[in-house]
DRENPA-3360 file (N, C-alpha, C; in nm, 2 decimals, always signed):
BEGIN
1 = XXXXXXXX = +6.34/+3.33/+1.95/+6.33/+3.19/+1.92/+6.47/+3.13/+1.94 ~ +6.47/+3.01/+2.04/+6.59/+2.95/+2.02/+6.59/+2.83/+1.95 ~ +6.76/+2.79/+1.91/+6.79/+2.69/+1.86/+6.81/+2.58/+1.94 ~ +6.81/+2.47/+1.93/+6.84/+2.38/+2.02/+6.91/+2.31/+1.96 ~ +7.05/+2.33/+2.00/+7.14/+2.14/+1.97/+7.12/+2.06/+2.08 ~ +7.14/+1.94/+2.03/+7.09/+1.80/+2.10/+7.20/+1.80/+2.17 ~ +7.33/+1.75/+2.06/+7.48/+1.69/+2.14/+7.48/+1.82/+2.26 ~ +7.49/+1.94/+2.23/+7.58/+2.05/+2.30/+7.48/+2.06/+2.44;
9 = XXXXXXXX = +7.32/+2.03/+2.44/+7.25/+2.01/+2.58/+7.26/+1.90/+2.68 ~ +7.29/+1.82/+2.57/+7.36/+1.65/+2.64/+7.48/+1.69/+2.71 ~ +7.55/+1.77/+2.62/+7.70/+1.75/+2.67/+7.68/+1.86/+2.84 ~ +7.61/+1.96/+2.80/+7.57/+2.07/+2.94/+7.53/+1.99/+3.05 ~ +7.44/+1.85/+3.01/+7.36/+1.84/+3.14/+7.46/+1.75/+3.18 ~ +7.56/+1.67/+3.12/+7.69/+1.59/+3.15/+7.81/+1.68/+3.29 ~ +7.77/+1.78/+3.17/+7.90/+1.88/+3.29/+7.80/+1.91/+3.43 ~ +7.67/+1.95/+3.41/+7.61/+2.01/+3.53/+7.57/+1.85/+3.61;
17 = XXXXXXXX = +7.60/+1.77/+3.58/+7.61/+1.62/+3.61/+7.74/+1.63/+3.74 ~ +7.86/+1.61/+3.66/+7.97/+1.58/+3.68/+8.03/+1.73/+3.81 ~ +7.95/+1.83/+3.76/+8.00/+1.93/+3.88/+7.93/+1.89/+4.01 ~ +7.81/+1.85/+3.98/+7.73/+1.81/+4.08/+7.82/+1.69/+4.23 ~ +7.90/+1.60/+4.12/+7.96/+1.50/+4.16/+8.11/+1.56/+4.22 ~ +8.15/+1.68/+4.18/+8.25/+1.68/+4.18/+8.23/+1.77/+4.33 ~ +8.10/+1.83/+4.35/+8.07/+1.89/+4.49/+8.05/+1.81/+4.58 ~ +7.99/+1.71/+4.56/+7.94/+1.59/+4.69/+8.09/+1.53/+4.71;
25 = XXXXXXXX = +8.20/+1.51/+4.63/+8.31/+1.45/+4.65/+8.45/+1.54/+4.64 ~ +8.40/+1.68/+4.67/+8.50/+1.76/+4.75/+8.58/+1.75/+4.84 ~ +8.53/+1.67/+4.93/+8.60/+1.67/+5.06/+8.71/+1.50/+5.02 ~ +8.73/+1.45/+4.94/+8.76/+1.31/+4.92/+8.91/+1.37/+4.83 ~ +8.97/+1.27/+4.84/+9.07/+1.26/+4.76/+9.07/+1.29/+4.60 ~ +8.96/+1.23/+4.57/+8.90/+1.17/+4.37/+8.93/+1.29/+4.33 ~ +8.86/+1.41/+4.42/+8.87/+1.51/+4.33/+8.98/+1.62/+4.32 ~ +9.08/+1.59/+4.42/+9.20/+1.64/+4.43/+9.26/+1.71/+4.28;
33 = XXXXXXXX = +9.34/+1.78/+4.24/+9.41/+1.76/+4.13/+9.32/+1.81/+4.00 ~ +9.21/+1.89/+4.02/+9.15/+1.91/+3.91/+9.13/+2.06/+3.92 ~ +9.19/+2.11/+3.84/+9.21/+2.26/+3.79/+9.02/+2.31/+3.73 ~ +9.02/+2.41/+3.74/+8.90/+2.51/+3.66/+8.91/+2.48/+3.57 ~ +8.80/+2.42/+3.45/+8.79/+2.42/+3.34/+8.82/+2.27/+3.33 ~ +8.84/+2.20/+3.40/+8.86/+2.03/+3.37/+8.77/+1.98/+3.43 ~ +8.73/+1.81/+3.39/+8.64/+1.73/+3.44/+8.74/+1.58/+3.46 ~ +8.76/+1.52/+3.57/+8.80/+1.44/+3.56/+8.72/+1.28/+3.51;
41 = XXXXXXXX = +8.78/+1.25/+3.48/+8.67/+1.08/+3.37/+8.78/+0.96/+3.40 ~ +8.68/+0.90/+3.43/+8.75/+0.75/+3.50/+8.73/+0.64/+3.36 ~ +8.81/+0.57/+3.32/+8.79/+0.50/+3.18/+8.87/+0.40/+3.20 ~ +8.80/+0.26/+3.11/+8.84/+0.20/+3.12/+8.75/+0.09/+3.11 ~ +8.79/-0.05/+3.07/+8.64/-0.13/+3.06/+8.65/-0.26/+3.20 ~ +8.76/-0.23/+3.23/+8.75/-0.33/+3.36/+8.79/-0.29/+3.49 ~ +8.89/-0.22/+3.42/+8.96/-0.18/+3.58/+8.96/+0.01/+3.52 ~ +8.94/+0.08/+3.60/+8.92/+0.21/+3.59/+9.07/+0.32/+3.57;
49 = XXXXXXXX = +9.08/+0.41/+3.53/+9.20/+0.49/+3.54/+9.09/+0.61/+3.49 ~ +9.15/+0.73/+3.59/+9.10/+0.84/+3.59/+9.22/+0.93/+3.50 ~ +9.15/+1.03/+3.41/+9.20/+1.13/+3.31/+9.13/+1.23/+3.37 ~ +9.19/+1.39/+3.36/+9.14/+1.51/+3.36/+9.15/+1.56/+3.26 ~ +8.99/+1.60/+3.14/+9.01/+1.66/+3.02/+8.99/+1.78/+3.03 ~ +8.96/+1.87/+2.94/+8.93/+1.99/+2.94/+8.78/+2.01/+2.91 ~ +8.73/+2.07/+2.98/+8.55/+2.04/+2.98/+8.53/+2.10/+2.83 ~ +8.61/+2.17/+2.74/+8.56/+2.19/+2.57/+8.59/+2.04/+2.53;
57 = XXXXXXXX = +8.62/+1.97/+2.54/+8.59/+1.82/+2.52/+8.45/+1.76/+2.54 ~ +8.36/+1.81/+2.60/+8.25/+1.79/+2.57/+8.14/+1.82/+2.46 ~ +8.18/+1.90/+2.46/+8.07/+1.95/+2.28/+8.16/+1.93/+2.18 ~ +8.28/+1.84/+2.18/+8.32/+1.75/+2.04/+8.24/+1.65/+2.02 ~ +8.21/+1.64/+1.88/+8.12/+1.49/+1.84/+8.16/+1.33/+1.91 ~ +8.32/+1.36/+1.83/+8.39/+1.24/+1.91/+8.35/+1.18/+2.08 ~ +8.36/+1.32/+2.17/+8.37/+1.26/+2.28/+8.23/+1.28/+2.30 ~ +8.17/+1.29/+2.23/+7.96/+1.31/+2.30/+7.94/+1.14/+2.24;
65 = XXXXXXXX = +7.97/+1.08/+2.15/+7.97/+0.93/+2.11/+8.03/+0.88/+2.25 ~ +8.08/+0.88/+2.29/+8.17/+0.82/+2.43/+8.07/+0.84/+2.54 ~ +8.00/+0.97/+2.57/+7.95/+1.00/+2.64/+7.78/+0.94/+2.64 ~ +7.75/+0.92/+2.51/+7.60/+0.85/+2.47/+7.67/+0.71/+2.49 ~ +7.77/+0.65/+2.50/+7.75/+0.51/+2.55/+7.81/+0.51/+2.68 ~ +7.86/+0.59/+2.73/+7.81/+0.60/+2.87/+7.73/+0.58/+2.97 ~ +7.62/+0.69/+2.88/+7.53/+0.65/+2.93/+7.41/+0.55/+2.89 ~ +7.43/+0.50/+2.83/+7.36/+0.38/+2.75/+7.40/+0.22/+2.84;
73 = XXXXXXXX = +7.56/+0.27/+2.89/+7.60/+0.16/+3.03/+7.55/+0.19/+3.15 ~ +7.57/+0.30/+3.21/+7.57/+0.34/+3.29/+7.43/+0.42/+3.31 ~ +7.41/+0.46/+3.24/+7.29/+0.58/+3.29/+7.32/+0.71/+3.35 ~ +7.30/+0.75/+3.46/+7.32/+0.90/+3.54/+7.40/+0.82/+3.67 ~ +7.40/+0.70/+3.69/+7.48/+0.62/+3.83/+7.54/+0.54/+3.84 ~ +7.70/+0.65/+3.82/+7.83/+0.61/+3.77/+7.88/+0.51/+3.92 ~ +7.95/+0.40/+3.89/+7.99/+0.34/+3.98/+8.14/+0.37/+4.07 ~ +8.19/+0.46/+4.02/+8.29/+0.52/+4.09/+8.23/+0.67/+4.14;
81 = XXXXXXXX = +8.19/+0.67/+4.10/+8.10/+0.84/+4.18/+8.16/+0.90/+4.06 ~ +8.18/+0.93/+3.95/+8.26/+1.04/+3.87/+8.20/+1.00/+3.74 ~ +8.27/+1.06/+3.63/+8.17/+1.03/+3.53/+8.28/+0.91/+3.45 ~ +8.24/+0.79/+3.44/+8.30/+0.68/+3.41/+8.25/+0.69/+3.28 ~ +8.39/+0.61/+3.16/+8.37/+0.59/+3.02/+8.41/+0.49/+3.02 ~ +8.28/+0.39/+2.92/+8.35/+0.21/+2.90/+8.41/+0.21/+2.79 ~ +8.53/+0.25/+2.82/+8.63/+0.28/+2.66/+8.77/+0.21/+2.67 ~ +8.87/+0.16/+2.59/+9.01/+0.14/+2.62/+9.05/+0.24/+2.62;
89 = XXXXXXXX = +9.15/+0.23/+2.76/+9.28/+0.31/+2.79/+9.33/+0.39/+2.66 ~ +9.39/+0.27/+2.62/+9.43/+0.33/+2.44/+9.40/+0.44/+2.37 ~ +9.25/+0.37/+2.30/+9.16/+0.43/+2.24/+9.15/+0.59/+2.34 ~ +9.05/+0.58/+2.40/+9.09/+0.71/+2.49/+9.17/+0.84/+2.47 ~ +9.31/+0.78/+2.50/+9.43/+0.85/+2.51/+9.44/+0.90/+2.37 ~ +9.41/+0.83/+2.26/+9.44/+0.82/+2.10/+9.35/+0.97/+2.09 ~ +9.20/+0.96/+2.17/+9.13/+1.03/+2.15/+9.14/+1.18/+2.20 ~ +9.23/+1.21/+2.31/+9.19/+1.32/+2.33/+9.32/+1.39/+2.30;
97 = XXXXXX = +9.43/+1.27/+2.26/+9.55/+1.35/+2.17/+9.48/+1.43/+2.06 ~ +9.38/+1.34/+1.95/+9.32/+1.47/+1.84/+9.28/+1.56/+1.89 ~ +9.18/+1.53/+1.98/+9.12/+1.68/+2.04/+9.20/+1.80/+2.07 ~ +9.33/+1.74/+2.11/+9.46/+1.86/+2.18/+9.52/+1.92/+2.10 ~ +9.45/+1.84/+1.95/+9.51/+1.89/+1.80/+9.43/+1.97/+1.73 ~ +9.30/+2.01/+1.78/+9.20/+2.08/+1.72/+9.22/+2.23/+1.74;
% end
């Protein structure tokens, strides 16, 4: 019998999402610069700036809230080809400093 978490399947089909993206956009510049074990995320609420987190940033609560209004904007078709977050710069940055404190 298995258990099912919600956030931690969300967050899987996010990353099997974003690898997906990150293959079709191999050959491109965007995805330059991103090590094993990162996802890069484009943020920002007008003008975009790309961050590379560490994909255990995904199954935090914090960043699965970021990720449910993601897609709640966006849906599965991100307008920069990558996995875009409508968040401030700021905010953001503020965020994944705790994370790097966990």
């Amino acid at each position: 019998m298995a258990i099912r978490v919600p956030g931690i399947m969300h967050a899987k089909q996010i990353l099997r999402l974003s690898s997906l993206f990150a293959n079709k956009a191999s050959s491109t510049s965007s995805s330059v610069g991103v090590p094993k074990g990162y996802v890069a995320v484009y943020v920002g609420e007008s003008e975009r700036k790309r961050f590379v987190v560490p994909i255990s940033f995904l199954s935090q609560p914090l960043f699965q809230e970021l990720l449910s209004k993601a897609e709640e904007e966006f849906g599965y078709n991100y307008p920069t080809g990558g996995l875009t977050i409508p968040c401030r710069e700021d905010l953001f940055a503020d965020l994944t400093s705790r994370l790097h404190g966990l």
